[in-house]
N, C-alpha and C positions, 0 to 999 in steps of 0.2 A: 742432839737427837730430839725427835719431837716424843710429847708423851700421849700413847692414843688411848682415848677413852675406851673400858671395855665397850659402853655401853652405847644403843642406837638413842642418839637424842627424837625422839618424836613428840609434835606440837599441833597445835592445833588453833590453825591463823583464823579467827572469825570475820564474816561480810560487817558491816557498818550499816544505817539506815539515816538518812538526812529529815532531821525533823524542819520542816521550813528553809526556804533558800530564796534570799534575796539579793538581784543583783545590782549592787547598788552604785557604782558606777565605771565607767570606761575609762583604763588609764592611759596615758602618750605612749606606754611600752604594748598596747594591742591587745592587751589581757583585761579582765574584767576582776573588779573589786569585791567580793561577795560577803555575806555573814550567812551562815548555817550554823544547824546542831547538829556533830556527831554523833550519833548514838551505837554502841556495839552490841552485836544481837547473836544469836545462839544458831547460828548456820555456819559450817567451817569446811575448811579443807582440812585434809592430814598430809603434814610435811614430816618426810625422817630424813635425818642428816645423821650421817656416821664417818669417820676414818676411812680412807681406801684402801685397801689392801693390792689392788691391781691398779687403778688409775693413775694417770701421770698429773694429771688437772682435775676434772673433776668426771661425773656421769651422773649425768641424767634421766631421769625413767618417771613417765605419771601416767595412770590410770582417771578411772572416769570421766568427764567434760574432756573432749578431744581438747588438746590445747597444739594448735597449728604453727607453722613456722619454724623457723633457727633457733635453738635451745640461747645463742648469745644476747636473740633480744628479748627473752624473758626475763622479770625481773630479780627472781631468783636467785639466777647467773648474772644478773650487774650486781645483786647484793654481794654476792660471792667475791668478785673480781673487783668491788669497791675495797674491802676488807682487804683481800690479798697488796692490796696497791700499800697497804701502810700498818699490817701482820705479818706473822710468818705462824702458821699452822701447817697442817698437813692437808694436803688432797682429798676430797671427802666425793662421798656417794650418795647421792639426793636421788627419794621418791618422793612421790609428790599424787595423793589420790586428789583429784580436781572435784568437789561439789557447790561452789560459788556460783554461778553462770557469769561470764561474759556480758557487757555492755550493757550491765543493769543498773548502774549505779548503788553499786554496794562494796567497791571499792576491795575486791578480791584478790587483785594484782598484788596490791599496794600492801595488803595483809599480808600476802606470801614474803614481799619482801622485805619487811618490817621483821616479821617474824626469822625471818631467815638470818637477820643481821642478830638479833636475838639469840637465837640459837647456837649458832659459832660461837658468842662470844662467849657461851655457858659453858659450851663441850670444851672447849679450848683456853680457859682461863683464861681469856683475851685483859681484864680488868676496864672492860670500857665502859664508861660510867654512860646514863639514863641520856646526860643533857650531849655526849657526843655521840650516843647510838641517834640521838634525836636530827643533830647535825648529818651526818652519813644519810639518814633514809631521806631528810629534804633532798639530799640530792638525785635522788631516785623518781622523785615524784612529789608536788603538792602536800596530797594529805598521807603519805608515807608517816609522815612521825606521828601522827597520831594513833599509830595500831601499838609506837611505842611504849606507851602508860596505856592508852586502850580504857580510856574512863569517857565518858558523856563529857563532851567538850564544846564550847563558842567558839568557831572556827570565821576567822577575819582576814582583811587581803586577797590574794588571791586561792582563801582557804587553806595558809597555813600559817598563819598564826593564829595562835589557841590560849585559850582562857577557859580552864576547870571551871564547871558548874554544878552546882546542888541538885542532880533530877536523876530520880528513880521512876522505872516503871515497873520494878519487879513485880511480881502477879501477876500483869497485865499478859493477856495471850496476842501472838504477832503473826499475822496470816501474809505473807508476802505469795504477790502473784506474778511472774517476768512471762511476757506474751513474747515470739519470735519474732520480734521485732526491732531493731539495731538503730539508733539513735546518735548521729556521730555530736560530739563536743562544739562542730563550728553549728549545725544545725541548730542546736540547742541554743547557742546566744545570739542566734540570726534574728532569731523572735522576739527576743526582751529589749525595751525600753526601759536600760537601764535608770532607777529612781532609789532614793533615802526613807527606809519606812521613818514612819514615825514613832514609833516605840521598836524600839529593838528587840530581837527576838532572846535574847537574853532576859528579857523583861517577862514577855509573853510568856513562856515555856513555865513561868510559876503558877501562871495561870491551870486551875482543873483543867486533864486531857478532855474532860466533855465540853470543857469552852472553846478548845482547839481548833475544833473546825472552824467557826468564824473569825476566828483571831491570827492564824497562824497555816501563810498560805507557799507553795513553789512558784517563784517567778517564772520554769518552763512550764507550765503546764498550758496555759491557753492556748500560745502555739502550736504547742505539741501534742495535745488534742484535739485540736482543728487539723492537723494533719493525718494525726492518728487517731480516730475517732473507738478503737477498740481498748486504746491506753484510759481514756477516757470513761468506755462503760467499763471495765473493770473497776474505778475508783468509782463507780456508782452500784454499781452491785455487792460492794464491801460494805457502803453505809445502807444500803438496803438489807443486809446481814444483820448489821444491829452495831458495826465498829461508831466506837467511842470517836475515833479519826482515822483519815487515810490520806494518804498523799503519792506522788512518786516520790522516789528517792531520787535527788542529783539530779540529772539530765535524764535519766530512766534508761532503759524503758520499765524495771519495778516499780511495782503499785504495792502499797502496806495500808493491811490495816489494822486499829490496836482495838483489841475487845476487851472486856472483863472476865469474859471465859470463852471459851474452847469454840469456836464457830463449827459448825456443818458445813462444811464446803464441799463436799459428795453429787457429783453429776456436773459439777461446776469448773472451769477454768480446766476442762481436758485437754484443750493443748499449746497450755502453759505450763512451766516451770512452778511447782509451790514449796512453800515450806510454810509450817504451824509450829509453833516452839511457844512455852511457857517465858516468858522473860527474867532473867534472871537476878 
């Protein structure tokens, strides 16, 4: 007999923000070598996982951000069905309120099912230690195992392997702007001439965030605001705000910028996705 938790596990998967991305070169398997920062930032969905009482497998139910498509290729349900292939639990009931956005590079998917793998393994005494929850979410996804431990990380390879790093930005305030605009992954490396910084951003990032700006740049960006010249004046109208630095994150199409305090964004970026958060 399995034993059900009284209780609904609910979590709360947070987006990511790439401080710098460089890609530095093209490998014989067709993928691309990069080094970024991951940094974890205070924008979340809410996931509850609980015991089914009626289910035979599982059910699925989310609110907010339409999430489109067959509940089986969400990543959710591969983390689910990942577990199932090598546990035995019960049948469980996931909601799922959606406020990440889609195709921002903020890595929301990859949270949900990080955190999802997480989660089962708490409600359900699975005993599965850090470094094979870490193992399961690579197989999900790239930077999956990083929502793992979920600490500011050097992300190397094809950005999944990871090296803890020493950077706080707490106090600092975080103005993320995602415009409707959808930016697929082959686009994004169509544009880069993949090259070797010479300081590694591992280096950089100790550097003051106010030296950031000239130090510490996205290898999509020129492209990708030569194409999209609105992705572009949003990262100028952030340092016209008064941000310390701004960048996109990932492939985008988010644009961040970090302040000291609290920006006025009021009349601004109406029809965009925002979020302001204190950093934690």
């Amino acid at each position: 007999m399995f034993f059900l938790h009284p209780l609904t596990m609910r979590i709360y998967p947070n987006a990511k923000i790439n401080i710098g991305l460089n890609v530095t070169e093209r490998r014989p398997d067709g993928y691309h070598n990069i080094e970024t920062i991951f940094y974890p930032i205070g924008l979340y969905d809410v996931l509850s996982i609980e015991p089914s009482e009626s289910a035979a497998d599982y059910s699925f139910s989310s609110s907010g951000i339409e999430i489109k498509g067959n509940p089986e290729d969400n990543l959710i349900i591969k983390a689910y069905r990942l577990l199932r292939t090598e546990y035995q639990f019960p049948p469980i009931d996931i909601s799922l309120l959606k406020q990440i956005p889609f195709g921002a590079g903020l890595g929301g998917g990859s949270a949900d099912a990080a955190f999802t793998l997480k989660a089962i393994n708490e409600l359900f005494d699975l005993h599965i230690s850090t470094k094979e929850l870490e193992y399961f979410a690579a197989k999900l996804g790239a930077d999956c195992p990083f929502f793992i431990q979920n600490k500011p990380t050097f992300a190397t390879g094809i950005g999944n392997i990871f090296t803890p790093v020493n950077l706080s930005l707490q106090g600092y305030w975080l103005l993320l702007v995602k415009p409707d605009i959808h930016i697929s992954t082959a686009e994004a490396y169509a544009g880069v001439t993949p090259k070797v910084p010479e300081i590694k951003l591992s280096e950089l990032i100790k550097r003051p965030v106010g030296e950031w700006k000239n130090l510490i740049f996205n290898d999509f960006e020129p492209s990708i605001f030569h194409k999209h010249p609105k992705i572009a004046l949003i990262k100028r109208e952030l340092y016209e705000m008064g941000a310390l630095y701004a960048s996109m994150s990932g492939s985008g199409s988010s644009v961040y910028g970090i302040f000291k305090k609290a920006p006025n964004y009021k009349g601004k970026f109406v029809d965009c996705f925002t979020f302001l958060g204190k950093i934690q």
